[in-house]
C-alpha positions as CSV (number, residue, x, y, z in Angstrom):
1,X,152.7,-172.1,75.5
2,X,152.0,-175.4,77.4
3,X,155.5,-176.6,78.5
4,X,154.2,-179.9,80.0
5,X,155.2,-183.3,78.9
6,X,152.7,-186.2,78.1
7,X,152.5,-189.2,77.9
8,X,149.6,-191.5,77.0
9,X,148.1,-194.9,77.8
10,X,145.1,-197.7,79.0
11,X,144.9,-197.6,82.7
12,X,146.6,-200.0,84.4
13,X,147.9,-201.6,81.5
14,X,146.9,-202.6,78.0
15,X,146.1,-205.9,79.5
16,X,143.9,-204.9,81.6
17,X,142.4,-201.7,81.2
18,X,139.3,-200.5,83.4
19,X,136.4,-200.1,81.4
20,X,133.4,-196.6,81.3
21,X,130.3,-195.7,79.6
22,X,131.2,-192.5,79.6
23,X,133.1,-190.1,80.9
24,X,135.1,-190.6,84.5
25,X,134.5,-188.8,87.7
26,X,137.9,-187.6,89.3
27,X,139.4,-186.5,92.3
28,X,142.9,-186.6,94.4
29,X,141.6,-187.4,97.7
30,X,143.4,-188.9,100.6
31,X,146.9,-188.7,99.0
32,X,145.6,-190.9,95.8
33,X,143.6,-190.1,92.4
34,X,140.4,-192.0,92.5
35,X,138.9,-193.1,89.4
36,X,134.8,-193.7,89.1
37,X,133.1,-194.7,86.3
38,X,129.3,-196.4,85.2
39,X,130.1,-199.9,83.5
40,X,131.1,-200.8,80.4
41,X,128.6,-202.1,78.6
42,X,124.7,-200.9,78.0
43,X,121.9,-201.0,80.8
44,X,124.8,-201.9,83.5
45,X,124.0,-199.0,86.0
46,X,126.7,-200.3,88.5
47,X,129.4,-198.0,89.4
48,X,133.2,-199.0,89.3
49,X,136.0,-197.5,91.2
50,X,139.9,-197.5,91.1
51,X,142.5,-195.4,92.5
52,X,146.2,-194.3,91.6
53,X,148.8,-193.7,94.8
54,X,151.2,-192.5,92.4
55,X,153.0,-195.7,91.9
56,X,150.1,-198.2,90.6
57,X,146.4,-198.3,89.8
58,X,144.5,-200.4,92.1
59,X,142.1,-203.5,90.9
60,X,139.6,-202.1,90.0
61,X,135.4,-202.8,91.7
62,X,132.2,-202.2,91.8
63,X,130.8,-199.9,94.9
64,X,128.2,-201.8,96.5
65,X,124.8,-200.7,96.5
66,X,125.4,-197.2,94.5
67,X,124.2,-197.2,90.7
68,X,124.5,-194.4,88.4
69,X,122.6,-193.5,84.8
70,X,125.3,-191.6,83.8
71,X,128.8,-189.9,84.5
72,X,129.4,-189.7,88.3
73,X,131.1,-186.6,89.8
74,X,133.5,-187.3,92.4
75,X,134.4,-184.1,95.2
76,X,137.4,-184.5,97.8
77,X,136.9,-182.6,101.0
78,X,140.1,-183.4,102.6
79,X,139.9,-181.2,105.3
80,X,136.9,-183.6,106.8
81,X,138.1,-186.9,105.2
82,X,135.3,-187.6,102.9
83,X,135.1,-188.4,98.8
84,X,131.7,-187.4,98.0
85,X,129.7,-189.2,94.8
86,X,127.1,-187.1,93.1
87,X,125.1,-188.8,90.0
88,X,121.8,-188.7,88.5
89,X,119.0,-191.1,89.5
90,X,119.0,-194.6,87.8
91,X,116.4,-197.3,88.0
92,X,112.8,-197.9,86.1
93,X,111.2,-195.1,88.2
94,X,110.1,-193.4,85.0
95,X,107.7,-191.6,84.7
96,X,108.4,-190.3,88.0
97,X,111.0,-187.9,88.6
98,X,113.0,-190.2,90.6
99,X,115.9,-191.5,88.1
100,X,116.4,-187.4,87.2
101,X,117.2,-186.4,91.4
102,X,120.2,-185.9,92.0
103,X,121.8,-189.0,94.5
104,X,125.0,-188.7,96.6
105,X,127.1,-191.2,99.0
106,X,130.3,-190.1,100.4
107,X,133.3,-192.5,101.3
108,X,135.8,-191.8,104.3
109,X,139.3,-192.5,104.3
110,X,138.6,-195.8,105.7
111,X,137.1,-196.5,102.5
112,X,133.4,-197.0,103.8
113,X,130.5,-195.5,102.2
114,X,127.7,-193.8,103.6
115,X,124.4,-194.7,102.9
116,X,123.1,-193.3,99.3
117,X,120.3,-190.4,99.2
118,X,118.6,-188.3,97.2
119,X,119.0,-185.0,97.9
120,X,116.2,-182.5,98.5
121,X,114.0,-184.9,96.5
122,X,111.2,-182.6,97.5
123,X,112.2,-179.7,95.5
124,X,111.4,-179.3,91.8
125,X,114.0,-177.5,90.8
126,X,116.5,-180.7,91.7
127,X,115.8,-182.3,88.7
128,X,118.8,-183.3,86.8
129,X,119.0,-183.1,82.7
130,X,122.4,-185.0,81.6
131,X,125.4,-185.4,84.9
132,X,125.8,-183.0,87.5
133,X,129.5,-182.0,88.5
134,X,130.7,-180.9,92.1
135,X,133.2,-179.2,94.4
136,X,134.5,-178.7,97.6
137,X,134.3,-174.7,98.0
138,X,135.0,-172.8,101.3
139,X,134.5,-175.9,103.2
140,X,131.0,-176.6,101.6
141,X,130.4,-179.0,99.1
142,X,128.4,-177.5,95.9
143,X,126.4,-179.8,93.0
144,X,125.7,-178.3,89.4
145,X,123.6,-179.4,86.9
146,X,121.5,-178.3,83.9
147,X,117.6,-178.6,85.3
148,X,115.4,-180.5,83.8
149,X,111.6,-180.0,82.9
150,X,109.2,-182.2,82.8
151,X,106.3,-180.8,80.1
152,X,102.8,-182.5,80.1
153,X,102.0,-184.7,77.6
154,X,97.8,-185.4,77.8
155,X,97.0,-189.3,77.4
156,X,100.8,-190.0,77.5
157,X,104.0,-190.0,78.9
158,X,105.4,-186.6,80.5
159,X,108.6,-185.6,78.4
160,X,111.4,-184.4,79.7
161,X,113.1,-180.9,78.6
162,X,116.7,-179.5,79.1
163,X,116.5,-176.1,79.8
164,X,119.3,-174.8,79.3
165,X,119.8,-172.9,82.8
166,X,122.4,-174.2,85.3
167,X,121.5,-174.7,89.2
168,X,123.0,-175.6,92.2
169,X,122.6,-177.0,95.7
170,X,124.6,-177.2,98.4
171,X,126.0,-178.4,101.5
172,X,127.7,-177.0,104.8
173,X,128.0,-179.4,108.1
174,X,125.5,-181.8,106.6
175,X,122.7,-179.0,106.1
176,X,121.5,-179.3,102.5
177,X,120.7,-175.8,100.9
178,X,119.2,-175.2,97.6
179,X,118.3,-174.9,94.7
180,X,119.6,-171.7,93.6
181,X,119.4,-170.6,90.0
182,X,122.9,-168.5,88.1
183,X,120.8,-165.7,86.3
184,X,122.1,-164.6,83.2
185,X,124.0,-168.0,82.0
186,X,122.4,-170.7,79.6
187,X,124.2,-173.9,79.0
188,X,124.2,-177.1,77.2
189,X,125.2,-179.4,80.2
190,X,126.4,-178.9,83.4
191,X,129.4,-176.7,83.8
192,X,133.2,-177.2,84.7
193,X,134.2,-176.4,88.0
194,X,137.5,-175.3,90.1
195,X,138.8,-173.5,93.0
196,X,141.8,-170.9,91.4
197,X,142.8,-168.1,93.4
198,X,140.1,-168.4,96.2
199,X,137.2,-167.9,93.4
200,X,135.4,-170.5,91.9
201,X,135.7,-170.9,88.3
202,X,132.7,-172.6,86.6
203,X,133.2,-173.2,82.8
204,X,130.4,-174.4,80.0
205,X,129.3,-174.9,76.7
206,X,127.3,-172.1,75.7
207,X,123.6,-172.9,75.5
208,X,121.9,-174.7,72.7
209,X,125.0,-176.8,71.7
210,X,126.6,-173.6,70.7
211,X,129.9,-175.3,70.8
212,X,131.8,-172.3,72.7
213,X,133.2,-172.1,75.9
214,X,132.2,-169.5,78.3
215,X,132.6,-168.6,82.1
216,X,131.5,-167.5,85.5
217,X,133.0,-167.0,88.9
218,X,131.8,-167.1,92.8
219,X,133.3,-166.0,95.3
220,X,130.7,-167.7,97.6
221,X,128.3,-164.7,97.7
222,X,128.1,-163.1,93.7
223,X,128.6,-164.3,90.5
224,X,130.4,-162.1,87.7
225,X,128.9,-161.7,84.6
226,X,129.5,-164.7,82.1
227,X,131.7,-164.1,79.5
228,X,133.1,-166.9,76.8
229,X,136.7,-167.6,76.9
230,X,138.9,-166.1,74.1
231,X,143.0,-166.2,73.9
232,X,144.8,-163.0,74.0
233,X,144.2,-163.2,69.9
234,X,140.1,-163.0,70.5
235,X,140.1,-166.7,69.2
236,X,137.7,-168.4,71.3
237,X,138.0,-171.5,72.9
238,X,135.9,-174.4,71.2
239,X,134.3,-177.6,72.4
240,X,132.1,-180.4,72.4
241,X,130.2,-180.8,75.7
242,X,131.1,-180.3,78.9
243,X,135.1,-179.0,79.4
244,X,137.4,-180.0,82.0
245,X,139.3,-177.9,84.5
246,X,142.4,-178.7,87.3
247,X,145.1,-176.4,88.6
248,X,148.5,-177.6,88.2
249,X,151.4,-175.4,89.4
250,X,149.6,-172.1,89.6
251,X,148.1,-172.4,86.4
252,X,144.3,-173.2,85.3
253,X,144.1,-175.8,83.0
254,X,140.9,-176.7,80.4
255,X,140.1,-179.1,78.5
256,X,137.6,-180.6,76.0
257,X,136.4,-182.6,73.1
258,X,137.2,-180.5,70.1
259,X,134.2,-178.7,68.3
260,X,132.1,-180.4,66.3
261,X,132.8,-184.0,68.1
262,X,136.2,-184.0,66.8
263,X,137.2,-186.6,68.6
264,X,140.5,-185.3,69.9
265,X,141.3,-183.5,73.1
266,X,142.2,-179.7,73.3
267,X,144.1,-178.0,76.3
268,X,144.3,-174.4,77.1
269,X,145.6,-172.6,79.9
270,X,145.2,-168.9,82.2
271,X,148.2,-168.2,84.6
272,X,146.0,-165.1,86.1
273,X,142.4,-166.2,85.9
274,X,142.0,-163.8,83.0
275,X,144.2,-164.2,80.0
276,X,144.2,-167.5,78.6
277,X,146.6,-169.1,76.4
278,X,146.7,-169.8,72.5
279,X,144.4,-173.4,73.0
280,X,146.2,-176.4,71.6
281,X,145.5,-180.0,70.8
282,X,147.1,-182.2,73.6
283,X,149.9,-183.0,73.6
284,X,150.3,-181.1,70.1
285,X,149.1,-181.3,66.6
286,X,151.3,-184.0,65.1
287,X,149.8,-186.2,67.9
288,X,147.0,-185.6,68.7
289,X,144.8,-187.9,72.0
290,X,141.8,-189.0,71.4
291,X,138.9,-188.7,73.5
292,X,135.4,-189.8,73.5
293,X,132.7,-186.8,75.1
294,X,134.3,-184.9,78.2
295,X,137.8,-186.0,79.3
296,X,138.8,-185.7,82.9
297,X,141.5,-183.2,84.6
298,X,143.0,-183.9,88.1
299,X,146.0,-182.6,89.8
300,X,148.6,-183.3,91.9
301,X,151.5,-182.1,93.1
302,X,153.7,-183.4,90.7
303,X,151.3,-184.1,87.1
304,X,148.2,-183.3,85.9
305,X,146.3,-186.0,84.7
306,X,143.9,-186.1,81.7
307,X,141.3,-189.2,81.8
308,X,138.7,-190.3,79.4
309,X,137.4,-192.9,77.2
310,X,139.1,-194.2,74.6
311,X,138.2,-192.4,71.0
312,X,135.2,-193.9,69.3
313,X,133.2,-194.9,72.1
314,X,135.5,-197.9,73.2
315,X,134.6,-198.3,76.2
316,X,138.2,-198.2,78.2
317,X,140.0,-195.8,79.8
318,X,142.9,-193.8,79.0
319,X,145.3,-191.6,80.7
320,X,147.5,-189.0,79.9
321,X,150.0,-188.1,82.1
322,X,151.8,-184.2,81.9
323,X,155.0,-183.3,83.8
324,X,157.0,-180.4,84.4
């Protein structure tokens, strides 16, 4: 059972609290947590960045030059000293593919950020339905997302289609590779992702909105077969949209919206990468946090940190905090 304590509140401060459409993109890079969101607010594409050094959260601003249409997803390679940025297209580019590629700038530990591009906007196949997530893996930096479609629509405008199958690109020494197709694995959304025990561990809702949580693992050359995530009791794990994962003291930690848009955040755990724990609302069913679509997980060495929007779509930020 999840020992961890928790404890819960608006980031900085009630007074002040940064503010999302959405849910957060994380990552502990450079010794701090970083914090990026897309603005408060409707058709405000601007992205918004704070970070924690484990003391206080910083003011909070807007990266110039870098929009976003949705959730961005933030990667630290800390072995090379960058914080990479990868979101879907935004703008009036429609109905162009343009505002589904998939865009990325990367940030140094000056705090300086490249200059924003769209990565291999030639290819068809990097078309992005909903927000990608990423990962630094074996010193290469890897982008998932659920591909779009576009399907013809005579005397009108294209649609666009989810369909259900995740892809990938990615990146070694600046070389961008891709996009590679996982056979055998359908989705609603991109997928979950985290280094545990060498592997990569990617986690998603099973296709169709099936409201289940299945998974996959790399090990930079094959994939295993997918398989949804159960407790030791065959109860499966449940969610709504995309879960969460961090590692935090040797264990891998999940999270998610509770099935059926609950509304209220569940945590689950493996200590072996194969037998996962009884799942649990956070921090326990008396109390219960609230969440609105996918919360966040990052770690440090000391907590693991849950962030999301506030329940019922209110557009600030909340964080819970877990301790040995």
């Amino acid at each position: 059972m999840n020992s961890l304590k928790w404890s819960d509140g608006l980031i900085p401060n009630p007074q002040n609290a940064y503010g999302t459409s959405g849910s957060p993109g994380v990552a502990f890079f450079n010794n701090k947590i970083y914090c990026a969101r897309r603005a408060r607010g409707q058709n405000d594409d601007t992205l918004w960045l704070g970070s924690f050094d484990g003391k206080a959260w910083s003011d909070d601003h807007v990266v110039p030059d870098i929009g976003t249409d949705g959730a961005p997803a933030l990667a630290a390679d800390n072995a090379n000293g960058f914080l990479h940025c990868v979101r879907r297209g935004y703008g009036t580019t429609f109905p162009t593919n343009d505002h589904l590629g998939l865009w990325c700038a990367s940030m140094n530990k000056n705090g300086t950020w490249a200059k924003d591009f769209r990565i291999l906007q030639d290819d068809p196949n990097v078309n992005v339905s909903g927000d990608p997530t990423c990962i630094v893996f074996n010193d290469t930096l890897y982008c998932f997302y659920e591909r779009a479609a576009f399907i013809p629509n005579p005397g009108g405008v294209p649609r666009i289609q989810a369909t259900g199958e995740i892809w990938y690109v990615s990146c070694k020494s600046g070389v961008w590779k891709g996009a590679f197709h996982v056979a055998n694995v359908g989705t609603s959304g991109a997928p979950a992702l985290a280094v545990y025990n060498n592997v990569l561990y990617m986690v998603h809702e099973a296709i169709s909105d099936g409201g289940w949580v299945w998974c996959s693992t790399f090990d930079g050359a094959n994939w295993t077969t997918d398989k949804q995530i159960c407790d030791r009791y065959n109860s499966p794990y449940g969610t709504s949209g995309r879960p969460a994962l961090a590692v935090f003291q040797g264990n891998l930690y999940c999270a998610r919206e509770g099935r059926g848009l609950s509304g209220y955040i569940w945590l689950g755990y493996t200590a072996d990468g194969k037998t996962w724990n009884t799942d649990n609302l956070l921090p326990n069913d008396a109390n219960a946090y609230g969440t609105t679509g996918t919360p966040s997980l990052v770690a440090t060495d000391t907590a693991l940190y849950c962030i999301r929007e506030g329940r019922s779509n209110t557009g600030w930020v909340w964080c819970a905090v877990g301790t040995p």
